[in-house]
N, C-alpha and C positions, 0 to 999 in steps of 0.2 A: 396515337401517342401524345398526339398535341393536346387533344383535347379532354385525356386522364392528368396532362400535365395542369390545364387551364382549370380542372376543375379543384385539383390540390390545391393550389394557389388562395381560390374565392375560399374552399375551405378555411384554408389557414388565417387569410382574410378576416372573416365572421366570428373566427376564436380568439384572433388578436381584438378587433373592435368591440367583442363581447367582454373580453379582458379588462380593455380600455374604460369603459363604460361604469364597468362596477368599481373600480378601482383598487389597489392592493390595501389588505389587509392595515396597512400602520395607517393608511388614513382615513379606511371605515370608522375603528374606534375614535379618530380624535388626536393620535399622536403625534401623526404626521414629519412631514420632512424627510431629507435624505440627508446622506455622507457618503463622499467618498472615498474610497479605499484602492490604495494600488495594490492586485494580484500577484501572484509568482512570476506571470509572467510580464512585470513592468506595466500590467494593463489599469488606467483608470478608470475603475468602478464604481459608479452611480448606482448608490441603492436604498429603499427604507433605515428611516435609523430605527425602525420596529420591526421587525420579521416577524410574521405569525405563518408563514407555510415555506419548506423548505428542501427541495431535492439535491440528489448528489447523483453521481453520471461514474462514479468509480467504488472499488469496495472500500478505498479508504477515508474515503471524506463522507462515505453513507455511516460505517461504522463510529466516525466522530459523532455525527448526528446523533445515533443512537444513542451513545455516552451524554453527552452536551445540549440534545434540545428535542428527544424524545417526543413532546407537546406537539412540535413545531415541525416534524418529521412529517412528510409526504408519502413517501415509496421508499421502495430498496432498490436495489442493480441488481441484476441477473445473478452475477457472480457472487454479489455477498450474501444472495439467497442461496446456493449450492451451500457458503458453510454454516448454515444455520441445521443444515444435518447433522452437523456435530453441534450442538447448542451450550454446552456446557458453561462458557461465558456467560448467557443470561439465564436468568429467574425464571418460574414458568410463566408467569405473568409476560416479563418481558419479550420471551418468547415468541407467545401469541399474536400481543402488539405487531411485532415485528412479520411475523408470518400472515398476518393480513393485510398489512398492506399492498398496494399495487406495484409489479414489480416491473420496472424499465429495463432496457439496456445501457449496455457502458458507452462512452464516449464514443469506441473505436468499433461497436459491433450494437448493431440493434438496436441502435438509438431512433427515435419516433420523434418527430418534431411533434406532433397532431397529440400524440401523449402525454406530452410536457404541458402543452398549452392547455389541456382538458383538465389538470393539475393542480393548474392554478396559482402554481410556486413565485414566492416574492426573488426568489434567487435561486438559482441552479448553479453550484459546485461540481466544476471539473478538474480537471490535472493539467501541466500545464504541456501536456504531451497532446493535447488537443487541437489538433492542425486547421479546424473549421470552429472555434470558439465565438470569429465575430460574424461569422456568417450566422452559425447557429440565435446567438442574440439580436443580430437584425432580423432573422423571419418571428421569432417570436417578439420582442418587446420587452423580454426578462434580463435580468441584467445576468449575465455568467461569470464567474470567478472562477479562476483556476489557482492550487493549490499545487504541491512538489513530494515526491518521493527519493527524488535521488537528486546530491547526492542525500547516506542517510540520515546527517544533520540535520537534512531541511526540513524533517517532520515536525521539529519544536516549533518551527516560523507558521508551518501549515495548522498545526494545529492550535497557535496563538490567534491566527487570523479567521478560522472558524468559531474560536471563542469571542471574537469580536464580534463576528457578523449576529451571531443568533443573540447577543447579550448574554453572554459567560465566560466574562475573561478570567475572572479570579480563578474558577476550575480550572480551566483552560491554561493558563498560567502553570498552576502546581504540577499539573498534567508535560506540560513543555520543559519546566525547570528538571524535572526529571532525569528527561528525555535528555536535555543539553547536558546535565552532569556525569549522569552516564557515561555518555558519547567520551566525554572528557578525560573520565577517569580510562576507558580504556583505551586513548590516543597516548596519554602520561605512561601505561603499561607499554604499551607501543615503541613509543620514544627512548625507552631502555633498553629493550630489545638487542641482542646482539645477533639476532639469527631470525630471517623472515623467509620462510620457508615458499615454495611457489605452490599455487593452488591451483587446480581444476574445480570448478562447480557446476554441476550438468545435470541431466534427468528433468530441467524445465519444462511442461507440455508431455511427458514421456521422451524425450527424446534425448538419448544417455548422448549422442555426438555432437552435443550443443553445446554454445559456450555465452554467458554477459558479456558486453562491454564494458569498460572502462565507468563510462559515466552512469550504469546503470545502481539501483540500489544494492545488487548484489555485490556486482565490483567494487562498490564502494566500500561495504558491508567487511569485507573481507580484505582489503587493504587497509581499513580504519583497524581492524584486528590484529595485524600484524604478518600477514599474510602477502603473497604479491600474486594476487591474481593471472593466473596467463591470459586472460581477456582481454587485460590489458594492450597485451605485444597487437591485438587486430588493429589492422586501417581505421581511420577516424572515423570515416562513414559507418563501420559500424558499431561504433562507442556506448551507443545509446538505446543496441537493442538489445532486451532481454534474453532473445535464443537465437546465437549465430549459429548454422550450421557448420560444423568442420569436420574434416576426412579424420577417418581414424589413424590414417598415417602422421595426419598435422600432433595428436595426441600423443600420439607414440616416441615425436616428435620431442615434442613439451617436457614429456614423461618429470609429469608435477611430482614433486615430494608428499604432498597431499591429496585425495581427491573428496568432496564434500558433493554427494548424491541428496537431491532435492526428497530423494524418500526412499520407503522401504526398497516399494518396486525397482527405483534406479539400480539401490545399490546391488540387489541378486542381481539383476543382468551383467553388474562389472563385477562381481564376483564368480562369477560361473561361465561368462565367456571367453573362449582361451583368446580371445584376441587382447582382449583385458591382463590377459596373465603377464606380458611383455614389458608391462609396466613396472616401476619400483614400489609405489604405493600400494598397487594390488599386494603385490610378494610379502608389503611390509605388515600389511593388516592397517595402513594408511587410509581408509575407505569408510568415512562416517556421514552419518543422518541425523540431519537438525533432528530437536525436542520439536514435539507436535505445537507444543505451546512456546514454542521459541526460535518461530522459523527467518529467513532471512527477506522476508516478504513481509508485505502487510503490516497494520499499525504497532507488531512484537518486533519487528524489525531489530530494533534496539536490545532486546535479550539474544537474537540471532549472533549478534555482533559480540554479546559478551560469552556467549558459548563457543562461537569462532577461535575468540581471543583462550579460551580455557584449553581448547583444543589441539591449534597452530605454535603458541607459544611456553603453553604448561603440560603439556601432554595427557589433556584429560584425565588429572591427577584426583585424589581426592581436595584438596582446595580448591582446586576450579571449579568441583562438582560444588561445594558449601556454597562458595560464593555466588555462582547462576542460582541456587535455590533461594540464597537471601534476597537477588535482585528479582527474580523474579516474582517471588511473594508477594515485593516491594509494590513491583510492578499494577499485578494484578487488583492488590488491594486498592490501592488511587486511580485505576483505570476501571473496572469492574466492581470494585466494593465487596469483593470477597477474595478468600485466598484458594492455591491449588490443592490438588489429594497429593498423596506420594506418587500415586499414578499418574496423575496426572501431569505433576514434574518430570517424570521418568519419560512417558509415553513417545516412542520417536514419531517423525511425521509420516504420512504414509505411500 
């Protein structure tokens, strides 16, 4: 073992010095210099003020990439390679791009030190949920930045400070202004509100007897809506993770006025299982699934929010329905550069 350990090491050794030796890309051409930038996580970061090669360790800060520095892109994650099966988002062209490059794992699973360094990346983007971030940047020599999802205001900041790093703030900017008005608009809906209904959101991973925390993007997601999460009520220790497990007696417990299934598949098993039936929501026909394209996850996070809000507060009326279609149109077209089908709008998650 010692000596699979000693030889890792001299590896990793040889790719840092080799690293070292040629030097990063801003100061092959000539531009040189660095700037520092403090991360999400209060971290000072030392980096090219030129990036010409660049990885992300999450699906959401690889899919900014995509949008914002395509050239300058390295790899994908594991995870934001799964939904490039449904591609619809990009071009075929952009497709392609996308589907050949080298694909790493995320922060939390399958991450390859030997990887990264073979790579080459002026910077590697991570989350700020990365509990070995400066470990990981001492064995390599790359500088790591970590960026925020939750809660889900903080994607405007995340994604302003990716627009900084690769040189595209302007985009990056219109992209975030967005995002922040949005969010705004429907906290103003929120705030008038005379009736916030309690919410279940489960079927994360498959598993319908799960629940967010508090500080997670969904909790959040769904309280900025107008909604009062019962994820909320958990112990602090677990605020911050995406799938609590809980007894189905804790549920029956709760017995949410709402429940929001992460998809198709969740929502038949709470519709079809009598233990399900005990609830109010089951009985009420209370039991909805994000838009495919508008889930409470990932870079759509923000139409998640405003379909929550159409849902929770208007009762998925037709003006709730108008109104998710204007934003998301909105959306798509300054994020992607095209608009949806009707299908596409419609399409629940699955």
């Amino acid at each position: 073992m010692k000596k699979c350990l000693s030889a890792l090491l001299v590896v990793l050794a040889l790719l840092v010095a080799g690293r070292s030796a040629s030097g990063s890309g801003a100061n092959q051409d000539g531009s040189g210099g660095t700037v520092t930038i403090i991360d999400m996580r209060g971290r000072k970061v030392t980096m090219p003020k030129t990036i010409h090669r660049i990885l992300a360790l999450h699906p959401i800060p690889t899919g900014l990439l995509a949008i914002l520095a395509p050239q300058d892109q390295v790899s994908i994650d594991s995870y934001f390679q799964r939904s490039l099966k449904t591609h619809e988002l990009y071009t075929e062209d952009e497709y392609k791009r996308l589907s050949n490059l080298p694909v790493t794992g995320v922060y939390f699973t399958g991450l390859s030190i030997e990887q990264i360094l073979e790579l080459h990346p002026d910077v590697v983007i991570t989350m700020v949920g990365d509990k070995n971030i400066d470990k990981e940047q001492q064995l390599t020599g790359i500088p790591f930045f970590a960026v925020s999802k939750a809660p889900t205001s903080s994607y405007a900041t995340s994604i302003r400070l990716v627009g900084q790093i690769v040189g595209q703030q302007k985009r990056a900017d219109e992209m975030a202004d967005f995002w922040a008005k949005t969010v705004q608009s429907v906290e103003d809906a929120t705030a008038k509100a005379t009736r916030h209904p309690t919410v279940l959101y489960t079927g994360k991973n498959g598993h319908t007897t799960s629940v967010p925390g508090k500080n997670t993007v969904f909790g959040s997601t769904i309280d900025t809506a107008g909604g009062q999460s019962v994820g909320d009520q958990l112990p602090s220790a677990f605020a911050s993770n995406e799938s609590n497990p809980v007894s189905m007696e804790q549920i029956i417990k709760w017995n949410p006025d709402v429940i929001i299934a992460s998809g198709a598949a969740a929502r038949n098993t709470i519709m079809t299982d009598s233990q399900w039936q005990m609830l109010h929501a089951v009985r009420a026909g209370h039991v909805y699934t994000p838009r495919a394209f508008a889930g409470l996850d990932g870079l759509q996070a923000v139409l998640g929010m405003v379909w929550a809000q159409g849902v929770l507060l208007e009762g998925d009326d037709d003006a709730a329905e108008a109104h998710l279609t204007s934003v998301m149109q909105s959306y798509y077209k300054l994020f992607y550069g095209h608009a949806l089908t009707a299908e596409q709008l419609a399409e629940p998650a699955r």
